[in-house]
C-alpha atoms as one frame of an Amber mdcrd trajectory, in Angstrom:
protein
   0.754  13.302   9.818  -1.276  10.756   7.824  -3.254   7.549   8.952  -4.320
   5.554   6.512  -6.071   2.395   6.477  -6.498   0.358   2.558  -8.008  -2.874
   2.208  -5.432  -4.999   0.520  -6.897  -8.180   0.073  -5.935  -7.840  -3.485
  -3.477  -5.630  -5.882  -7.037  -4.015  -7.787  -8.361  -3.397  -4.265  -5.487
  -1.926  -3.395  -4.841   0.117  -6.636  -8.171   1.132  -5.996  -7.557   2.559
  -2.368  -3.811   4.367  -3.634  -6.608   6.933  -5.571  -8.873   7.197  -2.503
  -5.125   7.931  -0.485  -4.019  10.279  -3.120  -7.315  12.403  -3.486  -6.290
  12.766   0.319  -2.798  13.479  -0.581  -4.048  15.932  -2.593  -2.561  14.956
  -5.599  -4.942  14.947  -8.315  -8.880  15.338  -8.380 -10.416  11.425  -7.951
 -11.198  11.790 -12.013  -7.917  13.031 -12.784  -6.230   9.777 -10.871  -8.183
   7.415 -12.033  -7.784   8.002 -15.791  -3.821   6.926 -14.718  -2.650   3.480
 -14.508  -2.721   2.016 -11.067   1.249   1.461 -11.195   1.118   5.497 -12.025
  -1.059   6.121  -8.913   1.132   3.511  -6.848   4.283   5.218  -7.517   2.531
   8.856  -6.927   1.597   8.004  -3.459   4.509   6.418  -2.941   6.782   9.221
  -3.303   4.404  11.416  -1.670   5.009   9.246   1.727   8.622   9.065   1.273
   8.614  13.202   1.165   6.703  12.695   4.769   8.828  10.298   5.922   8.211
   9.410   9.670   5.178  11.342   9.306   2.484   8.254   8.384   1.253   5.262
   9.215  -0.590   2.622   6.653  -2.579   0.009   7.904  -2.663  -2.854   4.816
  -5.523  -4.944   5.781  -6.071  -8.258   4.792  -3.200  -8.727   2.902  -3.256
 -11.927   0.825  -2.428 -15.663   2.245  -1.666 -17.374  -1.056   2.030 -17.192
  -1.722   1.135 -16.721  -5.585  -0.998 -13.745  -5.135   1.701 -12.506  -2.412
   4.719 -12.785  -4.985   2.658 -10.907  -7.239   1.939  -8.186  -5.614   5.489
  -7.762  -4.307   6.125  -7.822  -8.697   7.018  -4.896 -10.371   3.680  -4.541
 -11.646   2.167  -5.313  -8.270   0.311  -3.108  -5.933   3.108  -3.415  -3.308
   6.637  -2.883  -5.885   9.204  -0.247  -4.128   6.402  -0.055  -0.954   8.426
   2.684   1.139   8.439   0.171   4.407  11.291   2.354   5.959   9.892   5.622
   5.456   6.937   5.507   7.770   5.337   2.868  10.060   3.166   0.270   8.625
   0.860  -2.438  10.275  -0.136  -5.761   8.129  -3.234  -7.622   8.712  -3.019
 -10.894   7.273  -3.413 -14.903   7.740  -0.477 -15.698   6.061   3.065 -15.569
   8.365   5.502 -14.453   5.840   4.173 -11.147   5.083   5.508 -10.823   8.660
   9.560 -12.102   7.978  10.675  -8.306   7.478   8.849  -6.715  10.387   7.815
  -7.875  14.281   4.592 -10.400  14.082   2.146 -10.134  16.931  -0.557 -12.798
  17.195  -4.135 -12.377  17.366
């Protein structure tokens, strides 16, 4: 299976971790990712988890609080668009509630 843990304070933080995940993924040399858009990278890791589905677990850590910054990375061009939340188990780390509407919220 895969564990993986991304910073996600931000959609360029994140788009930065997707090539760190895919390099791990094997799919594509660090160089060879990162001359690809992030969205490119996104989607690439993204289908790679939904061919292991059940088989992963992503922690997103430090996901944004500001509801602007949350809707956009939830945008099509956002680090989050199509996440596969039903393919595998994720845990959110945030300080914002409503990243927590879709799933159970535990407080720390």
């Amino acid at each position: 299976g895969v564990v993986a843990f991304l910073n996600a304070d931000s959609s360029d933080r994140l788009f930065a971790e997707y090539i760190e995940l895919g390099v791990a993924l094997e799919l594509g040399k660090k160089s060879e990712l990162q001359s690809r858009s992030g969205e490119e990278v996104r989607d690439m890791v993204f289908a790679e988890l939904r061919k292991r589905a059940g088989e992963w677990l992503v922690v997103l850590d430090d996901l944004p609080a500001d509801e602007n910054e949350r809707r956009g990375m939830e945008g099509e061009k956002g680090a989050l668009y199509k996440y596969p939340w039903v393919d595998g188990r994720t845990i959110v780390t945030s300080r914002s509630r409503e990243w927590g509407e879709d799933g159970e919220r535990v407080e720390v």
